[in-house]
GUVO-14680 format. One record per residue (C-alpha): x, y, z. Coordinates in steps of 0.001 Angstrom, whole numbers, padded with zeros to 6 digits, always signed. Each point is the difference from the previous one (the first is absolute). Example, Ala and Ser with C-alpha at 12.3 -4.5 7.8 and 13.67 -1.06 7.14 Angstrom:
+012300-004500+007800/+001370+003440-000660/
***
This chain:
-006517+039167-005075/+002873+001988+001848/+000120+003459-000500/+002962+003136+000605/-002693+001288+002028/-001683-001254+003148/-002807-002160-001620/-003430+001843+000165/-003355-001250-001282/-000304-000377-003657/-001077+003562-001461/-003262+000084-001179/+001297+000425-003848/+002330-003036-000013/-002720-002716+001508/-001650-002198-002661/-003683-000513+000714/+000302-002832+001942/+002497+001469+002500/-002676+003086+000703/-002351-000047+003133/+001031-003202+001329/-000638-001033+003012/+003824-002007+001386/-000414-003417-001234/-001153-002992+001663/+002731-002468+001343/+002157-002032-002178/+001110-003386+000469/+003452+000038-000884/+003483+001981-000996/+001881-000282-002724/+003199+001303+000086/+001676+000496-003382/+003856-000157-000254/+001111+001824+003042/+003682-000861-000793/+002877+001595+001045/+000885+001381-003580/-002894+002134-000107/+000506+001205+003694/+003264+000293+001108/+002824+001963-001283/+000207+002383-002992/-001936-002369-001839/-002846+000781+001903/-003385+000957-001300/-001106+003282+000465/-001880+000281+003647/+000949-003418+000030/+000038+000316+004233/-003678+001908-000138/-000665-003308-002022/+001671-002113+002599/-001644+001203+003632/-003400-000032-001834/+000406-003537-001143/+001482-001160+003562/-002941+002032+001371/-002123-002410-002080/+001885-003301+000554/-000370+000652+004005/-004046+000596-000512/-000461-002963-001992/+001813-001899+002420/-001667+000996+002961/-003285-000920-001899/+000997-003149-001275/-000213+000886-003619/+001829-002113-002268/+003663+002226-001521/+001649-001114-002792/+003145+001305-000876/+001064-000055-003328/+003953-000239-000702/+001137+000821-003593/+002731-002423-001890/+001658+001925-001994/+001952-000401-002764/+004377-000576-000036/+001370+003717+000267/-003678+001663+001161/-000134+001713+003603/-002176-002791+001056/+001999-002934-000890/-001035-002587+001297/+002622-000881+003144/+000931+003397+000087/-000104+002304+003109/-001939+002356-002432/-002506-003299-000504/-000580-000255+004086/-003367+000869+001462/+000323+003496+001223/-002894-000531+003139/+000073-002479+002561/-002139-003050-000804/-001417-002705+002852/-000811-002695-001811/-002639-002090+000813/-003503-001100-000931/-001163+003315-000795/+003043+001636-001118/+001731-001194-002916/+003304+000810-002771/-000546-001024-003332/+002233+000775-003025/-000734+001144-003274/+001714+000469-003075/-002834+002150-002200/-001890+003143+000970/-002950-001548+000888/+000018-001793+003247/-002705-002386-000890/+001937-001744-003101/+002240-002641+000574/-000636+000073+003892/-002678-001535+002048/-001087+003147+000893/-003695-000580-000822/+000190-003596+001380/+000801+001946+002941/-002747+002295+000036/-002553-002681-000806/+001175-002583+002791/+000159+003027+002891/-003565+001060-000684/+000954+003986-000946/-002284+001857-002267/+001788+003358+000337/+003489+001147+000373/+002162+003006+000244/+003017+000581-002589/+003265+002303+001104/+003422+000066-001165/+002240+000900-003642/-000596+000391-002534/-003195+001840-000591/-000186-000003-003789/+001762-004137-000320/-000504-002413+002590/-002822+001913+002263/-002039+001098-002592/+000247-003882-001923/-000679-001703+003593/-002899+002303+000915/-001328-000609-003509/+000224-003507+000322/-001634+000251+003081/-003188+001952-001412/+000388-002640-002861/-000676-002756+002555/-003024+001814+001463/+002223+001117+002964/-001110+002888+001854/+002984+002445-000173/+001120+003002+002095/+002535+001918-001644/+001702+002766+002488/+000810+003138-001170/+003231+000200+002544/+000889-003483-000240/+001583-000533-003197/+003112+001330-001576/+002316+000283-003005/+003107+001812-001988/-000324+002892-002385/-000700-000986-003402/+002778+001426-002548/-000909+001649-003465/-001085-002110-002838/+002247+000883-003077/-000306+002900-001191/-001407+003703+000698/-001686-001731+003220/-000373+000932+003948/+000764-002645+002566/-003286-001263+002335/+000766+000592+003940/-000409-002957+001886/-002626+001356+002187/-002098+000594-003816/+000581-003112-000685/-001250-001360+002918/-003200+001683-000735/-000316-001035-003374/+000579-003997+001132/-002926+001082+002456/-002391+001262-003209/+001153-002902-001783/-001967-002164+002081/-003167+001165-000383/-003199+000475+001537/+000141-003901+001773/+002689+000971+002627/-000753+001748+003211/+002876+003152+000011/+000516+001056+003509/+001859+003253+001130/+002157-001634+003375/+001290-003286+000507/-001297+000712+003520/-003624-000430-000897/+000372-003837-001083/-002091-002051+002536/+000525-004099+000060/-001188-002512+000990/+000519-004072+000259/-001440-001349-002810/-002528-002658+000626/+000980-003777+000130/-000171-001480-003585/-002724-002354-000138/+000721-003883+001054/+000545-002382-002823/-003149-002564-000524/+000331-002819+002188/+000207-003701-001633/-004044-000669-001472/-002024-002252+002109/-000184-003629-000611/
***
């Protein structure tokens, strides 16, 4: 989650019991990069932090490629007359992308990366067990894909630094806005006690995951 501040370790107070005494987690098997469009970080309709947000999640992409994880990037359509419209400038990836076998685009057009895309075909057919989610916005499409993920039986690493998104205004009413670095927490809390919170993007170790296994051969005669 970015911060105003440089981003320390997770005080004591605001870590959830499974964030607490952990040793840095074991490598994951693949990236998933959520909406890193230029709406959301370019301009002065950029998020919040959104380029703390962006060197950790290049930081990430340049790991994962060096280990031969499998990245997905995930590119919002958005609706006519949205920042992300789809065709837009505001619609184009914001971080460089080499596609190729283990690096991948694919669009979406809901909050959760997994419906309507072959997102978990993907998964499936590269073998990966465990992934990494970064991007916007913490509390819509990060929180639904990570979700979705930990629905699947994915395991998910969730960093703290990683993940961005806007202030939330007032309800109606006698009501207080939510600053965007609360509500990045509170998409964190949301999640529960199956995610693996992290403090630094930095920590995230991958690896390749493992060939998928070969399909039968043709039965003997």
């Amino acid at each position: 989650m970015p911060q105003p501040e440089p981003v320390e370790a997770l005080a004591e107070s605001d870590k959830t019991p499974h964030e607490s005494d952990k040793p840095l987690p074991e490598p994951v098997e693949a990236l998933i990069v959520v909406d890193m469009q230029s709406a959301f970080f370019a301009g002065e309709g950029a998020a919040p932090h959104a380029a703390a947000v962006q060197a950790r999640a290049e930081d990430l992409v340049d790991r994962a490629r060096a280990a031969g994880a499998l990245i997905v990037h995930l590119q919002n359509d958005g609706a006519p007359g949205m920042s992300d419209e789809t065709g837009t400038r505001g619609w184009e990836l914001h971080l460089n992308v080499e596609p190729g076998p283990r690096e991948v685009v694919l669009r979406k057009t809901q909050d959760d990366g997994f419906a309507g895309t072959p997102l978990g075909e993907l998964l499936t057919e590269s073998g990966v067990r465990s992934l990494v989610v970064c991007g916007v916005m913490s509390e819509m499409c990060v929180l639904a894909t990570s979700r979705s993920a930990l629905e699947r039986k994915y395991r998910v690493v969730l960093p703290h630094d990683a993940h961005g998104t806007y202030d939330v205004p007032p309800a109606p009413g006698e009501t207080e806005g939510v600053p965007a670095a609360m509500a990045s927490r509170v998409a964190e809390w949301a999640l529960g006690d199956e995610v693996e919170i992290i403090a630094y993007a930095k920590d995230v170790p991958f690896q390749a995951p493992p060939a998928p296994p070969a399909p039968p051969g043709p039965a003997a005669a």
